[in-house]
C-alpha positions, 0 to 999 in steps of 0.5 A, spaced: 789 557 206 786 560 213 791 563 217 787 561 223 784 554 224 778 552 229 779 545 232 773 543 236 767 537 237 761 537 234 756 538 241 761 546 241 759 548 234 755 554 236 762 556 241 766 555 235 761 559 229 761 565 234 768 565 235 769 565 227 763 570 226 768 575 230 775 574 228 772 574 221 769 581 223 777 583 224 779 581 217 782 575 219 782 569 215 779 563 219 777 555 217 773 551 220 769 545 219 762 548 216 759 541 214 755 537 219 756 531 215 762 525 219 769 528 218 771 522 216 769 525 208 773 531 209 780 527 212 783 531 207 780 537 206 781 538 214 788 535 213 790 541 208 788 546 212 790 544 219 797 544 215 796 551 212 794 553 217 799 559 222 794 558 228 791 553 231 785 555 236 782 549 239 776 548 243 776 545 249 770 543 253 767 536 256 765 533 249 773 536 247 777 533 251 774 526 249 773 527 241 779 523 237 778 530 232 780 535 237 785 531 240 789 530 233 789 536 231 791 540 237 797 534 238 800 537 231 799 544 233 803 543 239 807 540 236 809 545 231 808 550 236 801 553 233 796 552 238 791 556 242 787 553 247 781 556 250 776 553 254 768 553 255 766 550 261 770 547 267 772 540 265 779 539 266 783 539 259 786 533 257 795 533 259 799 534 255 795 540 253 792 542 260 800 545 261 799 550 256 795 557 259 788 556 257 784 563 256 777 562 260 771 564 255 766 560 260 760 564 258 762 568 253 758 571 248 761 574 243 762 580 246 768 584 243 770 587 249 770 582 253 777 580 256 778 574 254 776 576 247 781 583 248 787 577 251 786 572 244 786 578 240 793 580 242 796 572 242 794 572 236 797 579 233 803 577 237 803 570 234 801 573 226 806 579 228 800 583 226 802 590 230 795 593 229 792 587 232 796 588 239 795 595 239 788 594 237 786 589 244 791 593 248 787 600 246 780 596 247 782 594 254 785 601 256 778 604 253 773 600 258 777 603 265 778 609 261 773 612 256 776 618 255 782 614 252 783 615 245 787 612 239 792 617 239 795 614 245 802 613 244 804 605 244 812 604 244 813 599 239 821 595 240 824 593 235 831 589 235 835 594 234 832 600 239 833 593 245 840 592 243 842 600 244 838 600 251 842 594 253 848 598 251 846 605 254 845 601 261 851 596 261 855 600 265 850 600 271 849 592 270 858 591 270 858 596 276 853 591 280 856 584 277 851 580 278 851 572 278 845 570 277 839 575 273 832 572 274 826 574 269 819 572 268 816 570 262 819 570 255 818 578 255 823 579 261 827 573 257 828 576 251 831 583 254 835 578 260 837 574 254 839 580 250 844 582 256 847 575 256 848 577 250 851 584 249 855 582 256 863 582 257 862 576 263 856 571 261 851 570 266 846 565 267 839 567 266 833 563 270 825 564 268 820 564 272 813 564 270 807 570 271 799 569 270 794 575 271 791 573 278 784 572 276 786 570 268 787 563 265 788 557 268 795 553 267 796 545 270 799 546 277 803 541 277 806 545 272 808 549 278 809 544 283 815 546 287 815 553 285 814 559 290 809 564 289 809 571 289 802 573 289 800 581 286 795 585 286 795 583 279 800 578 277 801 570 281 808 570 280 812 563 279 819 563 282 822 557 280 827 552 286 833 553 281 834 560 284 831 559 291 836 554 293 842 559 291 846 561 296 844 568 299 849 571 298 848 570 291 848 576 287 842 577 283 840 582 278 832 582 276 830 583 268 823 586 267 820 589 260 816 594 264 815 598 270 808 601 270 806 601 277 813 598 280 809 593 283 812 586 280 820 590 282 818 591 289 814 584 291 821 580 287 825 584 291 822 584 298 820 577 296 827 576 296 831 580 301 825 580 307 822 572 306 828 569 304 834 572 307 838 576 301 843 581 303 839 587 300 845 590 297 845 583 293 838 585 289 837 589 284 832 591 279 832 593 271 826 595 266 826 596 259 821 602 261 819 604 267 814 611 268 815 617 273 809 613 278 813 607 279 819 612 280 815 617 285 811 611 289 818 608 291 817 601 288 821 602 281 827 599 278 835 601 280 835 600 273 831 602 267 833 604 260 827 609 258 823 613 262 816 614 259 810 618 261 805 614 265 800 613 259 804 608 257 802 601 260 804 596 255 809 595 250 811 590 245 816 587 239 816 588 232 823 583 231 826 586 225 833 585 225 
């Protein structure tokens, strides 16, 4: 059966064949209800690969949202951890479903260079573990803001092993400060906090925020309702009231994957000491990998396992044990 299967409402056809038409391009196996005729006669067939299927993209719209079909389908993706939502125009997508992130593909095309084609893309080679796919999106997106890019540029691939040596190579920075608390966003910066949690004499606890690219897909705000927000240039970051209402005296040790700029690492901190009142020597930053730019302009982390160049401006995991 297809990897990929395509839950949609009939008024969106169009929206859905486009999307099919250029995943199919990329040699990825894709499914989805070809047939005009009442889906009640194909219960079975859908069925069959709605079950199969490793991926389930839904289409959300106005129509979406109130068809029994997408609804069910989306709700047993959810529930197995598969689905990929995405919507079309700027209807409210129905709860549960609005509290996942949503990829904004209002007026897309079919335009294989367009952001949120690049960002579903790479979700899915991530979710496939498809390490070509994820080099694929990222090379594109670095090519638009910079057409001389070519596809020797080096990516850093991780692997569990690589993650744990770093985690080993830095921990006597880490002891040294102690902290009480290490704080993250996201499941990236989650997985290298966890992989300290892990590897560290003393268990500490781990708190995660969340992180959206400022002009990027749209999340439920009750999702984030009694969250503070730390906003970037590029990145609307999430704090959650667990670590807030610490006392400042707190010691708190801030886990990110990766420092480009540096300017997620200097906002959290300045978040923190300037707004609310942290002792400065109680927060310190650490990244996975950090760049000589980040480094230069002041903004990097305390704490960084790898030094690279400044070309390299994304990374991802490969998790083989």
């Amino acid at each position: 059966m297809a990897e990929l299967f395509i839950s949609y409402s009939s008024e969106d056809r169009p929206a859905a064949v486009l999307l099919a038409d250029s995943l199919k391009r990329l040699a990825l196996d894709v499914w989805y209800d070809k047939s005009l005729k009442p889906r009640q006669r194909w219960r079975v067939k859908i069925g069959d690969a709605l079950s199969d299927a490793r991926i389930v993209i839904a289409i959300w719209s106005a129509s979406a949202r109130t068809s029994k079909w997408v609804l069910h389908e989306a709700d047993v993706a959810e529930r197995t951890d598969r689905l990929l939502s995405l919507f079309i125009d700027n209807s409210e997508i129905p709860p549960p479903f609005s509290e996942d992130q949503a990829l904004n593909f209002v007026n897309w095309n079919g335009d294989p260079e367009a952001d949120c084609y690049l960002e579903l893309i790479e979700a899915i080679g991530e979710r496939l573990q498809r390490a070509e796919l994820v080099e694929y999106a990222i090379f594109r997106r670095i090519q638009k803001s910079n057409p001389t890019a070519n596809s020797k540029r080096r990516l850093r691939h991780y692997t569990y092993r690589d993650m744990l040596a770093l985690c080993d190579e830095v921990r006597d920075h880490v002891r040294t400060f102690d902290p009480d608390v290490m704080f993250c966003f996201d499941s990236r910066g989650g997985i290298w906090a966890e992989m300290f949690f892990d590897r560290l004499t003393n268990r500490i606890p781990v708190i995660v925020g969340f992180r959206l690219k400022s002009s990027g897909p749209r999340k439920s705000d009750l999702v984030f309702n009694d969250c503070h927000l730390i906003q970037t240039p590029r990145w609307s970051l999430y704090v959650p009231p667990l670590l807030t209402s610490l006392p400042r005296s707190t010691k708190i040790l801030f886990v990110d994957d990766y420092s480009h700029t540096g300017e997620t690492c200097a906002r959290v901190r300045s978040y923190l000491v300037d707004e609310l009142g942290w002792n400065a020597s109680a927060v310190r930053t650490l990244t996975l990998v950090t760049s000589p730019e980040a480094m230069e302009n002041g903004q990097g982390p305390d704490i960084f396992g790898v030094k690279e160049t400044a070309e390299i401006v994304d990374l991802f995991y490969m998790f083989r044990r």
